[in-house]
C-alpha positions as CSV (number, residue, x, y, z in Angstrom):
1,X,1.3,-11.3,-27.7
2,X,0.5,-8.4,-30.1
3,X,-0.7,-11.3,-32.7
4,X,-3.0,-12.9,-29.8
5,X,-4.2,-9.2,-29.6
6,X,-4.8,-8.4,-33.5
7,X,-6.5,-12.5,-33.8
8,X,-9.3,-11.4,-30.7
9,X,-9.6,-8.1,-32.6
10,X,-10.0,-8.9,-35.8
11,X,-12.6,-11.3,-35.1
12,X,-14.4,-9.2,-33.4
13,X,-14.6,-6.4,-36.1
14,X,-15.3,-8.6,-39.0
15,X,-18.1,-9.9,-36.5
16,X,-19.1,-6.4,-36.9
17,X,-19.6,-5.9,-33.5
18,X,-16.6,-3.2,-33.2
19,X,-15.5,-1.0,-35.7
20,X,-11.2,-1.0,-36.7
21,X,-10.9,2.3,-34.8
22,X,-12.6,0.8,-31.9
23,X,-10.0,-1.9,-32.0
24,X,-7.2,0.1,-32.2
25,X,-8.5,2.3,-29.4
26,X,-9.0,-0.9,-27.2
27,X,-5.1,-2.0,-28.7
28,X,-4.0,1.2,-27.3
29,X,-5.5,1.2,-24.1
30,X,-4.6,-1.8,-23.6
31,X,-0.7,-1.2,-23.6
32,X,-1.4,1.4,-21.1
33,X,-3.4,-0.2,-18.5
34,X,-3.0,-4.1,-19.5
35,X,-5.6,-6.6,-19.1
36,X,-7.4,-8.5,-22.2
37,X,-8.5,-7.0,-25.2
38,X,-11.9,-7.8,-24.4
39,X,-11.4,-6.1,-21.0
40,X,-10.5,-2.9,-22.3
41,X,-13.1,-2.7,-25.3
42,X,-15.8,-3.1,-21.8
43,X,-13.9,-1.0,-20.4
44,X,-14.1,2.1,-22.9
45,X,-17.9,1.1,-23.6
46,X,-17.9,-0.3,-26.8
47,X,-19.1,-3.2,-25.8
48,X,-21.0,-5.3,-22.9
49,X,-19.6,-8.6,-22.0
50,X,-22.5,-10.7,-23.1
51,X,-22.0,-8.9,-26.7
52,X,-18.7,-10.0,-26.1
53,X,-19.5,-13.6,-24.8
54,X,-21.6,-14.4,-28.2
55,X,-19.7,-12.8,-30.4
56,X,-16.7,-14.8,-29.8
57,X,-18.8,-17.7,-29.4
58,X,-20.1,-17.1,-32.8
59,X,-17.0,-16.6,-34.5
60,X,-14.6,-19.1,-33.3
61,X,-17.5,-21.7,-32.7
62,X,-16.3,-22.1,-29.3
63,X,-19.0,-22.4,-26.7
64,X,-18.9,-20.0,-23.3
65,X,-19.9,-20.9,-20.4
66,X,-22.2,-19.3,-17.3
67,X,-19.9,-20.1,-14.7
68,X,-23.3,-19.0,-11.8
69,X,-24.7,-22.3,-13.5
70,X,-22.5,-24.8,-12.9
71,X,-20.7,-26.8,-9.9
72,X,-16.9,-26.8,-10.0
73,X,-16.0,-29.5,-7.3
74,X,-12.9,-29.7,-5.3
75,X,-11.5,-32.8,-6.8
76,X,-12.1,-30.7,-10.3
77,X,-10.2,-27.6,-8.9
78,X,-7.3,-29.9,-7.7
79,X,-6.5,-31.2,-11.6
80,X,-4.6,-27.6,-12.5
81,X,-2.8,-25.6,-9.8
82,X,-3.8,-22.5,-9.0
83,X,-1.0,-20.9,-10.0
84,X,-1.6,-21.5,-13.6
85,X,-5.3,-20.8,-12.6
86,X,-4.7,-17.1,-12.1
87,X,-1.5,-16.5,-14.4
88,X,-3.4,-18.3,-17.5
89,X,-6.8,-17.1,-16.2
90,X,-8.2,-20.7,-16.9
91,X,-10.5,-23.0,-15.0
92,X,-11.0,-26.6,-15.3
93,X,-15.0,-26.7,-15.5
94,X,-15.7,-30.7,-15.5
95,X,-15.6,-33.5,-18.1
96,X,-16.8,-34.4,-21.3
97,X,-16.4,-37.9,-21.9
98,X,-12.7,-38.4,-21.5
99,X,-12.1,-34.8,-22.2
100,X,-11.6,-31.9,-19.5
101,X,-13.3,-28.6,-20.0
102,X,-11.2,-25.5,-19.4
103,X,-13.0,-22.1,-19.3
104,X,-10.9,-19.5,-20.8
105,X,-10.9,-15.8,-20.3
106,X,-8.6,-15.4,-23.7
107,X,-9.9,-18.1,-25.5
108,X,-6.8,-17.8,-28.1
109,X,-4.2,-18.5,-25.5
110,X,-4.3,-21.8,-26.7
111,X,-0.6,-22.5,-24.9
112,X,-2.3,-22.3,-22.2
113,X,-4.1,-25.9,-22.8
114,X,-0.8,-27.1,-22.4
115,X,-0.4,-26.3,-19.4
116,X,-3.3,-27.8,-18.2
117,X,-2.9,-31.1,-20.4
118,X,0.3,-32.0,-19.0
119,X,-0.7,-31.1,-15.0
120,X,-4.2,-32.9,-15.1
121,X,-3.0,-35.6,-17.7
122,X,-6.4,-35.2,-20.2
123,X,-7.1,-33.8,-23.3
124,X,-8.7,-30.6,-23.0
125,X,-12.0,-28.8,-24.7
126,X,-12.2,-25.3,-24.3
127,X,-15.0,-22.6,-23.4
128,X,-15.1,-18.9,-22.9
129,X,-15.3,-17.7,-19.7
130,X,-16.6,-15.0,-18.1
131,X,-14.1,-12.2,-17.0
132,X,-16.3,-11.1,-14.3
133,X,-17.0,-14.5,-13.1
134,X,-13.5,-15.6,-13.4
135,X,-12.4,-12.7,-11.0
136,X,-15.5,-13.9,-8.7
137,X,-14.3,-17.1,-8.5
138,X,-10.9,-16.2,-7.6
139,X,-12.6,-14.3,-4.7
140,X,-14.5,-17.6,-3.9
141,X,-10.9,-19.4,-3.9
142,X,-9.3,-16.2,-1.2
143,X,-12.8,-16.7,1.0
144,X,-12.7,-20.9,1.3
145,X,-9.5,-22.3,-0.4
146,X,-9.2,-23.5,-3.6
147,X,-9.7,-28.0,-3.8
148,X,-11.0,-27.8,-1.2
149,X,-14.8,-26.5,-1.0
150,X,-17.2,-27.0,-4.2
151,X,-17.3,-23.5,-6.1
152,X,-20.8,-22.4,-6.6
153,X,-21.5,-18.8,-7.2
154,X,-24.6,-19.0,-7.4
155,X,-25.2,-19.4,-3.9
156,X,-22.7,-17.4,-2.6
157,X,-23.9,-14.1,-0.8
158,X,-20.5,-12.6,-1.8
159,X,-20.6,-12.8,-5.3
160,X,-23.8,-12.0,-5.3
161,X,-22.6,-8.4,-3.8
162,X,-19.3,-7.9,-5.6
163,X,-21.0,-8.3,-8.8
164,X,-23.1,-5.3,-7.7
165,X,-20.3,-3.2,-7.2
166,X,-21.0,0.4,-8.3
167,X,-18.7,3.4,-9.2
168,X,-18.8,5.3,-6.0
169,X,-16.3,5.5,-3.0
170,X,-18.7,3.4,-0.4
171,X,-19.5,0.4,-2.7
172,X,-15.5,0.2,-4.0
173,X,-14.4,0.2,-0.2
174,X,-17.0,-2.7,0.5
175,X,-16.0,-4.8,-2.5
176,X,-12.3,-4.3,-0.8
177,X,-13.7,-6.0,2.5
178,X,-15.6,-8.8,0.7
179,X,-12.6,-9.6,-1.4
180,X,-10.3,-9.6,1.7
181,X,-8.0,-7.7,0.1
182,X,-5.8,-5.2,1.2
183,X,-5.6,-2.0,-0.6
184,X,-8.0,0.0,-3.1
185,X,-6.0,2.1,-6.2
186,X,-8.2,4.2,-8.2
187,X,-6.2,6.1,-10.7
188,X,-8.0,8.5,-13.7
189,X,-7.9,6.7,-17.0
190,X,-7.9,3.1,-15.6
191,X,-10.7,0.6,-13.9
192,X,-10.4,0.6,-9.9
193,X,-8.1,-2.0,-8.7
194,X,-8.1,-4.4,-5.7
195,X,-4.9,-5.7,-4.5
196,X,-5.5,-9.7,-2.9
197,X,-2.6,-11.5,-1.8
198,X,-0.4,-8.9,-3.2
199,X,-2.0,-9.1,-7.0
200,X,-3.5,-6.4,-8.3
201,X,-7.0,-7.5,-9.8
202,X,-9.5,-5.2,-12.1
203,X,-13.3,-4.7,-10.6
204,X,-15.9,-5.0,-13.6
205,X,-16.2,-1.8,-13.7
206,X,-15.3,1.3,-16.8
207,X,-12.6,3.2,-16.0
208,X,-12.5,6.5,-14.4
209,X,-12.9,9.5,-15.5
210,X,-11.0,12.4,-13.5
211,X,-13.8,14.4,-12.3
212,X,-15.6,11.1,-11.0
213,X,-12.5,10.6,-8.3
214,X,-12.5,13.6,-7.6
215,X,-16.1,13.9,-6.6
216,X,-15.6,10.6,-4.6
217,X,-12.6,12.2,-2.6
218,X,-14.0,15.5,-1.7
219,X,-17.2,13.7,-0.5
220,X,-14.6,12.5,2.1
221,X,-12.6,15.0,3.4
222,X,-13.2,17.7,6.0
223,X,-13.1,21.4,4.8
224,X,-9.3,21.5,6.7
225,X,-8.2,18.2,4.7
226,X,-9.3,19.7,1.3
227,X,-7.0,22.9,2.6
228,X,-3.8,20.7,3.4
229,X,-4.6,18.5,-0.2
230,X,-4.6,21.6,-2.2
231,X,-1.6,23.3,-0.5
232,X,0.9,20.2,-0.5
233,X,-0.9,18.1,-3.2
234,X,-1.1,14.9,-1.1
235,X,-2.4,14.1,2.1
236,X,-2.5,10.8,4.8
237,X,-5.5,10.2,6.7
238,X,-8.5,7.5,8.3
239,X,-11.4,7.0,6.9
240,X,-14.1,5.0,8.6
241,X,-17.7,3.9,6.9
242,X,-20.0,3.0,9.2
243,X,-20.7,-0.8,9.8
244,X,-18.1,-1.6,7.5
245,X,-14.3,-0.7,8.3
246,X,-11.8,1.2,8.8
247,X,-9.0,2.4,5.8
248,X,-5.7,4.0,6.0
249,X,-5.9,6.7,2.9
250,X,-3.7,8.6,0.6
251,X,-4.5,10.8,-2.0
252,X,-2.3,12.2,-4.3
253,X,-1.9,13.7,-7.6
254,X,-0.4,12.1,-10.9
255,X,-0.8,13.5,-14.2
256,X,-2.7,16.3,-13.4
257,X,-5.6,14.5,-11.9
258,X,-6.5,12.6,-8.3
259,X,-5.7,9.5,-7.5
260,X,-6.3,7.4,-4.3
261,X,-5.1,4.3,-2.3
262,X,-6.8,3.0,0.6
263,X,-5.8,0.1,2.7
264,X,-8.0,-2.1,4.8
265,X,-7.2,-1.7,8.7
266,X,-9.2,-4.3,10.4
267,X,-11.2,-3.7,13.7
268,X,-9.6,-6.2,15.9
269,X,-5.6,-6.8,16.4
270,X,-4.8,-10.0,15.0
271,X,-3.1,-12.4,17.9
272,X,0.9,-13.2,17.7
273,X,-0.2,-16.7,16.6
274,X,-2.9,-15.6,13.9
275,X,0.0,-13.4,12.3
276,X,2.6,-15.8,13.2
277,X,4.6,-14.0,14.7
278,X,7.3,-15.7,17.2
279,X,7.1,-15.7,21.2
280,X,10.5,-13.4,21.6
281,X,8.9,-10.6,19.7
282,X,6.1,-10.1,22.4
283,X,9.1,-10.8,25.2
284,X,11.0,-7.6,23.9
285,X,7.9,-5.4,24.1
286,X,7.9,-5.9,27.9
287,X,11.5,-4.6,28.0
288,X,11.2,-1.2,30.0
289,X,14.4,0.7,28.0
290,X,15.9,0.2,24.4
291,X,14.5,0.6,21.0
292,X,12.8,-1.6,18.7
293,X,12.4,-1.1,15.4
294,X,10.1,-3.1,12.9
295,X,11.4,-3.4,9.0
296,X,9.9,-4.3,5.9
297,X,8.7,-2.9,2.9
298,X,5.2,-1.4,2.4
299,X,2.0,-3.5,2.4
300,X,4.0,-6.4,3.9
301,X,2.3,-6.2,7.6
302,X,4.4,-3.9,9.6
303,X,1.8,-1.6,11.6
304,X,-0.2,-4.8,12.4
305,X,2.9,-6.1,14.6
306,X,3.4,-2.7,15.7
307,X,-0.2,-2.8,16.7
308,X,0.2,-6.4,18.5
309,X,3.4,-5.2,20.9
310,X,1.0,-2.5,21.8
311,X,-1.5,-4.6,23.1
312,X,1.0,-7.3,24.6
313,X,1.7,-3.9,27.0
314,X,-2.0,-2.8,26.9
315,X,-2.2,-5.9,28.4
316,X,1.0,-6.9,30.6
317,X,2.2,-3.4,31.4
318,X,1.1,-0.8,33.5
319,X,2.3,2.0,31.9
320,X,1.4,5.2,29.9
321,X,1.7,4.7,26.3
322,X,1.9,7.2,23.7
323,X,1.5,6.8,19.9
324,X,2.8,9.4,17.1
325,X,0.6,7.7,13.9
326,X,0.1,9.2,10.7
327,X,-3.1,8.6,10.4
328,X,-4.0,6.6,13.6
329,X,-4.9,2.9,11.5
330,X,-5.4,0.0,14.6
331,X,-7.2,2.0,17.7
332,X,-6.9,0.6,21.0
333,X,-9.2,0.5,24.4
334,X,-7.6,1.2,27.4
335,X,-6.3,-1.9,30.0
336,X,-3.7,-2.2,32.1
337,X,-2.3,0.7,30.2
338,X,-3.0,4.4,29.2
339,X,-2.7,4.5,25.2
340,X,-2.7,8.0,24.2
341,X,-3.0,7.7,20.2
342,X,-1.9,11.3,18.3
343,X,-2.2,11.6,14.5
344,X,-0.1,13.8,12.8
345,X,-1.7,16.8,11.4
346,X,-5.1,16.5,13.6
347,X,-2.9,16.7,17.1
348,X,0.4,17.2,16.5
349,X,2.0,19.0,13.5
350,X,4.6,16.2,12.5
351,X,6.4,13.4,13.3
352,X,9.1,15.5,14.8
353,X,6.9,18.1,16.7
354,X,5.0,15.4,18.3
355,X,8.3,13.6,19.6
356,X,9.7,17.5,20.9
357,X,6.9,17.6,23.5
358,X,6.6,13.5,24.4
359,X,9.0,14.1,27.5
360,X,6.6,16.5,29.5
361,X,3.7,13.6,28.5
362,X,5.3,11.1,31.4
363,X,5.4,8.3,28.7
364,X,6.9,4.7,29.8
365,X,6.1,3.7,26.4
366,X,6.4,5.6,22.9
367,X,5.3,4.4,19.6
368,X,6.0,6.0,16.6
369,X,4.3,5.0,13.4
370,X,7.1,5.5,11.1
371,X,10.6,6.6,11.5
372,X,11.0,8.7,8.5
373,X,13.8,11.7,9.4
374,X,16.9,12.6,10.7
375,X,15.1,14.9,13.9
376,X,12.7,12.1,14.8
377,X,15.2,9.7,14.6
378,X,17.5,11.5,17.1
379,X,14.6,12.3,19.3
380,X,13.8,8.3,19.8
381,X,17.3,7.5,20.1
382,X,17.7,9.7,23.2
383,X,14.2,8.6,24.2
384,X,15.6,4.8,24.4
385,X,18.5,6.0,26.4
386,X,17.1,7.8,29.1
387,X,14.4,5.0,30.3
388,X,11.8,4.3,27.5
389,X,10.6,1.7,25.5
390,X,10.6,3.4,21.8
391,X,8.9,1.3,19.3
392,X,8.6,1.8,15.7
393,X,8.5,1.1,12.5
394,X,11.2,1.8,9.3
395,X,11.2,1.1,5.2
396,X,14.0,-1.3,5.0
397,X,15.0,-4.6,3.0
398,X,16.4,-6.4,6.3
399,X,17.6,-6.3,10.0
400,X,20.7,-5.2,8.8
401,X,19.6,-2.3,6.4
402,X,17.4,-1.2,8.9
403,X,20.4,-0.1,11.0
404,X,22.5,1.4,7.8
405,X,19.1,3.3,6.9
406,X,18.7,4.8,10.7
407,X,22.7,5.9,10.4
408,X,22.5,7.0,6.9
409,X,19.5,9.5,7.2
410,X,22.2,11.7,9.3
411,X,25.1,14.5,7.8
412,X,28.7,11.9,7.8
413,X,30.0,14.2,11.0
414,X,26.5,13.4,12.8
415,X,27.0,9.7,12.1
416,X,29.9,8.5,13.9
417,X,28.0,9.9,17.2
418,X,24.4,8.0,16.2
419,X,25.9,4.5,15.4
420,X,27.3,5.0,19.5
421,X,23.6,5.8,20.4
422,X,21.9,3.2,18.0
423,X,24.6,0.5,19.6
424,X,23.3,1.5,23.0
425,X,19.8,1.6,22.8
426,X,18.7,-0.9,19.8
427,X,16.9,-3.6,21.5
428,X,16.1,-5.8,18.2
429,X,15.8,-5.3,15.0
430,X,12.5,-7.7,13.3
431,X,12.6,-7.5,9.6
432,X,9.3,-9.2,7.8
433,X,8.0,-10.2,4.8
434,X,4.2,-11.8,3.8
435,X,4.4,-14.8,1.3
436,X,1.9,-16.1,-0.4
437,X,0.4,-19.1,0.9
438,X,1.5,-22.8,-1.0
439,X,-2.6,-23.1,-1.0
440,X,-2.6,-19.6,-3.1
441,X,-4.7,-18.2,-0.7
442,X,-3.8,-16.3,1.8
443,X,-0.3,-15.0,3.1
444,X,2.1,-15.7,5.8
445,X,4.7,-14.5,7.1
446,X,8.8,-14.8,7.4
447,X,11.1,-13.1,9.4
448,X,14.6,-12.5,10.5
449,X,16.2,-10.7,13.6
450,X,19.4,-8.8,14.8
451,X,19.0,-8.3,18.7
452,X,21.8,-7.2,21.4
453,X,24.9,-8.8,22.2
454,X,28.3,-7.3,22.6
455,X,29.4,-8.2,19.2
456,X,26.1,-6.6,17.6
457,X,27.2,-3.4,19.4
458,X,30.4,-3.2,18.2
459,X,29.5,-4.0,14.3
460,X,27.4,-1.0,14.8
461,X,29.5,1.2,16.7
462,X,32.3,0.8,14.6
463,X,30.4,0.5,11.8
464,X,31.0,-3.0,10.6
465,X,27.0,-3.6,10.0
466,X,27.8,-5.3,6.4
467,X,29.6,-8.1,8.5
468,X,26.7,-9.1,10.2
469,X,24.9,-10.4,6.8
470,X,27.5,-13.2,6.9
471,X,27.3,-14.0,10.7
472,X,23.4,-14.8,10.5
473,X,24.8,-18.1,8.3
474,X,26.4,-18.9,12.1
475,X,23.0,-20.1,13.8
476,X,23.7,-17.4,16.5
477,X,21.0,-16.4,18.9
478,X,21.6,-13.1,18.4
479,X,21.3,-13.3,14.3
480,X,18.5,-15.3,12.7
481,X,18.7,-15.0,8.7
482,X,15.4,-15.1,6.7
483,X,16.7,-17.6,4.9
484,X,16.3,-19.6,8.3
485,X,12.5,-19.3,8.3
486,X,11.8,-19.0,4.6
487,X,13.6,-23.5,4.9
488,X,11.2,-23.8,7.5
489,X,7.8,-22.3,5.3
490,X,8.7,-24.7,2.2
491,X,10.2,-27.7,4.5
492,X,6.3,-27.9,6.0
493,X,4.7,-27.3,2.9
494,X,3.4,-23.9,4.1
495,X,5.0,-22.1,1.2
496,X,6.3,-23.0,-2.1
497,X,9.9,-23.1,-3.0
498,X,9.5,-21.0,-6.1
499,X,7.8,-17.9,-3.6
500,X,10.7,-18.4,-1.2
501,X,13.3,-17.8,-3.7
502,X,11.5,-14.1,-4.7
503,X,12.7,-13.3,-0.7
504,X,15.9,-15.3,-0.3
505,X,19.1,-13.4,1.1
506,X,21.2,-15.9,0.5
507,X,20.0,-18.8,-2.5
508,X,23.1,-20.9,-1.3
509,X,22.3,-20.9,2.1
510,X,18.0,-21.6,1.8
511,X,19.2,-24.5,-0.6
512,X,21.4,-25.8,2.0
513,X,19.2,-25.5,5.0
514,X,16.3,-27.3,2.9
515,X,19.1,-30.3,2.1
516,X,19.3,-30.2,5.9
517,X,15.5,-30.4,6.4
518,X,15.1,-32.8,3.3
519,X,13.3,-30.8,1.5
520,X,15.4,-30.2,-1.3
521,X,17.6,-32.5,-3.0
């Protein structure tokens, strides 16, 4: 890689279009913050990309290519996967004669014609390509699937905008939204990041200096949020801009300077079948007593289920709901229900404070956006036994870690005591993952659940939780393994064996239940 690197470079300097000192900047940043070479010299100004563009045309005699200018049809598209699309940063462009034109962001990966010789079965001719307008065309791909609609940016009102993006906090969060990603990460030193499909990719944009995130955060926060930031040095809360969307936001600090994530919440809670979620789930929220607890790790969609078993009661239920949310994300009209939403530090303290007064509240239902400590947990516990639904969500790599996490957060004397109360109240346990998508856009999701029966109860209670792991390979009811679903996502072609394997419990047991399904042989 480092030769790739010093080849781009040193063409580029005896172009005389960077100076060596340039380059080794560029090498250096590089390292840090990744990307191409080419990238990072944009990045840190020395260049534009169409001084880039010609210059490499020039000096490697290899055309580039205005990808706004051309048609790239979905029979085209369909000759490489997209996999190698976005990991080589290539795109088949069309034919010359018998020869297949590949646009290139690195025009010296030349291993990367491989690749696409052997998958599309032609020789190969290659172009430059446009960084910018490869990352556009990758947004094209998210918005309409890729072989399957004709790529033209020119027309399309999104690139269009995206390419317009500018370096303030409004026009980053709308390029979020058009690129239906799902988080924003601007950090000082590196060029604000969009995370699609859960890959981070770089806006065409320079990097950031500190003092321009941190003008772009205090423009956001209220005099009493700038207080809490500069006491505690991080902070949670909702932002909303105005005929746009809604975000979930942190702010933190790293390296003595500001840096900032913020996750799209969208407006309307997706449906059990949009999110794919199974028909038991929304059964259990209509349970009137017991706990329910929603696993997975970050960014992998657990406060949008929380959210639908909310409105399945907002809905089904008449009852009065209350929510502990840190910040409130999905908000919620009232039905059939009362939904009394409280974020933590704008009308209750904390977690735990909020969950101390809940009883004189006259909730049937309580939701709490995160389970996070020892007095909270206790709290909802009791809750659950004494005639409420108690709903939330925990960090946790599976049903079964879920419970060992929630018994684990306690002193050892305490815990003996919780596993009888957790073996009591807990209802079901859904642990979930988002996958991408066989197409490569998109994600969907698998699952696995632990719900009651006497012999979950006494696992827990005598705290044989471990054991469980290998029941789930029983096709019990009670136990369903993710393994289970993942065999079901690459046996329909929804998902690609090669993604299922990243989430697999159990690679013995997927393999065998995709022999079963004949999908693997």
């Amino acid at each position: 890689m480092t030769d790739k690197r010093l080849k781009i470079g040193e063409i580029l300097v005896a172009a005389g279009v960077i100076q060596d000192d340039q380059l080794q900047q560029a090498l250096t940043t590089q390292s840090q913050l990744g990307g191409t070479l080419g990238e990072n010299l944009i990045r840190l100004g020395f260049l534009d990309e169409d001084a880039l563009l010609t210059a490499l045309s020039e000096q490697m005699g290899m055309q580039h290519i205005n990808l706004e200018k051309v048609e790239i049809p979905p029979a085209m598209q369909r000759l490489v996967q997209l996999e190698t699309v976005r990991l080589r940063r290539i795109l088949p462009i069309g034919f010359e004669g018998k020869r297949l034109i590949v646009g290139m962001v690195d025009p010296t990966d030349l291993s990367a014609l491989s690749d696409v010789e052997f998958q599309s079965g032609h020789s190969t001719k290659a172009v430059i390509l446009s960084a910018m307008h490869f990352e556009l065309a990758l947004s094209f791909f998210q918005s309409h699937g890729y072989g399957s609609t004709t790529l033209n940016l020119k027309d399309l009102k999104m690139s269009r905008k995206m390419a317009k993006v500018e370096k303030n906090l409004d026009s980053l969060l709308e390029a979020l939204v058009s690129w239906k990603g799902q988080d924003l990460h601007l950090s000082a030193g590196a060029i604000p990041s969009i995370r699609v499909d859960n890959e981070m990719r770089r806006l065409g944009l320079p990097a950031l200096k500190p003092p321009e995130i941190e003008q772009m955060i205090h423009g956001i926060l209220t005099p009493d949020q700038r207080k809490v930031f500069q006491e505690q040095k991080e902070l949670d809360f909702a932002y909303s801009l105005h005929g746009v969307a809604r975000f979930r936001c942190n702010v933190y600090r790293q390296r003595s300077s500001i840096a900032f994530t913020a996750r799209h919440v969208v407006e309307n809670i997706p449906s059990a079948s949009e999110l794919g979620l199974p028909d038991f789930l929304g059964e259990y929220a209509l349970k009137t007593q017991g706990l329910i607890l929603i696993a997975g790790p970050n960014g992998h969609g657990k406060s949008t289920t929380l959210a639908n078993l909310v409105e399945v009661i907002n809905r089904e239920r008449k009852a009065n709901v209350i929510t502990i949310e840190d910040p409130v994300e999905f908000t919620y009209k009232h039905r059939n229900s009362n939904i009394n939403q409280r974020e933590v530090g704008t009308d209750t303290h904390s977690f735990a404070e909020g969950l101390r007064h809940v009883f004189r509240q006259n909730p049937d239902v309580i939701v709490i956006g995160e389970l996070r400590d020892h007095e909270s947990i206790a709290i909802a516990l009791t809750a659950a036994e004494t005639g409420h639904l108690v709903m939330g969500t925990l960090h946790a790599n599976s049903a079964t870690a879920a419970v060992d996490r929630i018994i684990d957060v306690f002193p050892g004397n305490q815990q003996h005591q919780i596993r009888v109360q957790l073996a009591e109240a807990l209802l079901l346990v859904f642990s979930q993952r988002l996958l991408r998508q066989a197409s490569g856009v998109g994600r969907i999701l698998a699952w696995e659940k632990m719900s009651t029966s006497a012999r979950i109860r006494n696992a827990i209670r005598e705290g044989k939780v471990g054991q469980l792991r290998g029941m789930m390979q029983a096709n019990l009811e009670e136990l369903v393994s993710i393994d289970w679903t993942l065999a079901d996502l690459v046996s329909s072609g929804k998902v690609k064996y090669e993604e299922a394997c990243k989430y697999a419990d159990n690679m013995t047991y997927l393999n065998d239940l995709l022999k079963v399904r004949g999908a693997f042989k």
